[in-house]
N, C-alpha and C positions, 0 to 999 in steps of 0.2 A: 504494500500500500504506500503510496506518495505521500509525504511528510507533510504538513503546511509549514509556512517560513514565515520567522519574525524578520521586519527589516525596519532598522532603524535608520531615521533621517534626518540628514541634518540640514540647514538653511545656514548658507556660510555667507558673510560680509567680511571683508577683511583679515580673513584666516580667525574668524571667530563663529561659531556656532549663536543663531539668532533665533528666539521662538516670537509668533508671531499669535494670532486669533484673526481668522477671518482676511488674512492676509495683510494684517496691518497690527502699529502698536506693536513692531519687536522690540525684543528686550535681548541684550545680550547675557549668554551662558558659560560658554567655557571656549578655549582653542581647539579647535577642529579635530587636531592631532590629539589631545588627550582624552579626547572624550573618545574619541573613536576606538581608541585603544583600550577603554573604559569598558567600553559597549562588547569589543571582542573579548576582554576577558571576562564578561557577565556572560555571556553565551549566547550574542545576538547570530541567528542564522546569514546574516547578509546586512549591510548599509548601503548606504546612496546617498550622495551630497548634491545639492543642489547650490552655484554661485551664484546666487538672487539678485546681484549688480550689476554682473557681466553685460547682459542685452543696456538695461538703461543706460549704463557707462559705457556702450559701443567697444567694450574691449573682448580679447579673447577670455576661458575658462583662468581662473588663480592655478595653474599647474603646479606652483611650489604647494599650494596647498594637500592639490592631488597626492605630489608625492610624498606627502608629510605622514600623509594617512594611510597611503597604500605601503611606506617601510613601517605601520605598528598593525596592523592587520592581515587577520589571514582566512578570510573569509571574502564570496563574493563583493566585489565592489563599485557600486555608478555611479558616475558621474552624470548632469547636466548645468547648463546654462552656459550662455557665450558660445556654443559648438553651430556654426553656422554653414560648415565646410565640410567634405570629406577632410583634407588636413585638420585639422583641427580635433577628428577624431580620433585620428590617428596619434595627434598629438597627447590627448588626453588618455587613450589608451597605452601610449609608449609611458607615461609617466605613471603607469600601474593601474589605471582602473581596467574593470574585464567587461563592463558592459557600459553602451551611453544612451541616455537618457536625451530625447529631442521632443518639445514641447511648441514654444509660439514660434520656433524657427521652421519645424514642422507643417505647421500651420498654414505659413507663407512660400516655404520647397516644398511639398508635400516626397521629393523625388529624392529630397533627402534622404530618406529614410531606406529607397531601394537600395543607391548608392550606398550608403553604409553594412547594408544586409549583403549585397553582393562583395564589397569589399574585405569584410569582416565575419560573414556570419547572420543570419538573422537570429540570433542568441545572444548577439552584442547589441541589440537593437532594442528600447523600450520606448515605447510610445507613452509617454503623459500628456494626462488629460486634466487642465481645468473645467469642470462643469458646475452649472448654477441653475437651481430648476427655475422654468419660467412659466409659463403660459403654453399648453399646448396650441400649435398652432398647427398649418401646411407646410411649412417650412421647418420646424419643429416637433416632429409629429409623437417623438420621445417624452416631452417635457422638460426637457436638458438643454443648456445651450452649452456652446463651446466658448472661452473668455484664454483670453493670452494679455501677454504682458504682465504677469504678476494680480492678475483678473481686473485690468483697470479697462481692458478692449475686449467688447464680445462681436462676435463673427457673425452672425446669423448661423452657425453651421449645428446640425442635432449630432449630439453627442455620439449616440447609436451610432449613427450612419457614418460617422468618421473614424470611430472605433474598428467597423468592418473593412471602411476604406484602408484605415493603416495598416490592417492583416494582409490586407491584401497585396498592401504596398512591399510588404516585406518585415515587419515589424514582427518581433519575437514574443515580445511580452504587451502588456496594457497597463498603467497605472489610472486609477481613476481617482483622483483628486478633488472632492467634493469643497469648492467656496465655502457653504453655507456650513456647512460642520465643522472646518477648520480651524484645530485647536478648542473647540468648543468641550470637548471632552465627553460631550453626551453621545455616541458611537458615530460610528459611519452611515454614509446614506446609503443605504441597503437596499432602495428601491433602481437607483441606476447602477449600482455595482451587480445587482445583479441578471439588470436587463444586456447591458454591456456583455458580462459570461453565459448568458445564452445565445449571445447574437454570434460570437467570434469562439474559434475554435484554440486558438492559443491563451498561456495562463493570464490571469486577472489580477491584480494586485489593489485593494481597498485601502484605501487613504482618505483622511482627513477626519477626524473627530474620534478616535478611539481616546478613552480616559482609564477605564474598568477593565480587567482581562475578561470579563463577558460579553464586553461591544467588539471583542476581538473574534471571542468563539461564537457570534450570533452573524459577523460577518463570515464566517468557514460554513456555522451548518446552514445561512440561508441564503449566500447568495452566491456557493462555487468558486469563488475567490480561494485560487493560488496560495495566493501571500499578504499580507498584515503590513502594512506600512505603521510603526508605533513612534513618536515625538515626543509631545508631551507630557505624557505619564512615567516616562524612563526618566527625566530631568527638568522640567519646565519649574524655575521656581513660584511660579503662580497657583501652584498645586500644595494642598497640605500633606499631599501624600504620593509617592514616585513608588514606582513596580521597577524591580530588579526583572530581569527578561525568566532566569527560575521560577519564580514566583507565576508570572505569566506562564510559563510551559508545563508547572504544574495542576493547575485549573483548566487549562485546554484538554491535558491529559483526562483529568477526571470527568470531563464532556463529553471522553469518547474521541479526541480530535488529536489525531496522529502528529507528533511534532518529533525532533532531532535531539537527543539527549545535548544536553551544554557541555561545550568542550572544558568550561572551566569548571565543574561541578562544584556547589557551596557548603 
């Protein structure tokens, strides 16, 4: 039986790990590199950093960062933001990450995403998705919209339908990134996570609002979701209370939900 996967995430600004609510109001945590090293020896199955400045500051991914984090871990590792180019992913993957993450650059090459599957793999390839429920409409027919730039620009484009389009495109994995849950800690939105894992045939990764290790294990048993994207309940100081990733793979266990013993056991 297939494991499910915690993956912890981190939002970097200046080689510093940032928590956010709602995509806004970050706060700064720790350095990128220590936490992440944190995270590996609590027994996070996989991380992904995300350089939250790169696009608005027109520059490339923080590389030195990349590789700050990819010499103290030893577990899968992605990268996104500022990756606008085949080079560039290649850059980012020379400097140790195994997979890259393409979101509003996506959006705008959608062709990106072949190009890197054929050059690399479609297993180095993760598609993120900002989505915000709206208004079902004809052009909407999900209830999802697509939003890029940090969710300050939405596209007209339905979530659904772009989710199918990036499989097709070449894309290996899917993150779905819920707005309106984000950092809110009350779980994930369950209802596009897991209209998204029936549409497309490749893994689903649920993001934005887990708090509880239940909102974790209600996104495994109810919406097909892969993998666990977990933030703020591993470290957010806004929280009175932070889950060790044990703690979390213990209560998934007792749900019945197949997870990866911790490398660092406690």
């Amino acid at each position: 039986m297939l494991t499910k996967r915690l993956i912890a995430c981190f939002d970097i600004k200046n080689g510093m790990v940032t928590k956010a609510v709602r995509f806004q109001d970050n706060i700064d945590v720790a350095p990128a590199a220590e936490l992440a090293r944190r995270m590996y020896e609590g027994g996070v199955d996989e991380i992904v950093f995300y350089d939250i400045m790169a696009s608005a500051e027109r520059r490339k991914t923080d590389l030195a960062t990349v590789r700050a984090v990819a010499e103290r871990v030893f577990v899968p590792f992605t990268v996104g933001g500022g990756i606008k180019t085949l080079a560039d992913m290649y850059d980012v993957l020379n400097a140790g990450a195994e997979k890259i993450s393409v979101d509003s650059m996506a959006v705008r090459n959608p062709h990106i995403i072949t190009e890197g599957a054929d050059a690399f793999g479609r297993q180095c390839v993760v598609l993120s998705m900002q989505v915000k429920r709206v208004e079902v409409s004809a052009a909407i027919p999900s209830g999802y919209e697509i939003a890029v730039d940090g969710a300050r620009t939405f596209t007209g484009m339905d979530a659904v339908e772009w989710a199918k389009r990036g499989e097709a495109l070449g894309a290996g994995e899917i993150c779905v990134n819920s707005i309106d849950n984000d950092g809110g800690c009350e779980g994930y939105d369950l209802e596009i996570t897991k209209a998204v894992a029936d549409a497309v045939r490749i893994p689903v990764i649920a993001s934005g609002g887990a708090g509880l290790p239940r909102h974790i294990a209600a996104a495994f048993l109810d919406t097909g979701a892969s993998a666990a994207i977990i933030s703020s309940m591993l470290y957010s100081p806004r929280l009175a209370k932070n889950f060790t990733v044990p703690e979390i793979k213990d209560e998934l266990s007792a749900a019945g939900i197949p997870v990866r013993p911790s490398l660092f056991p406690s």
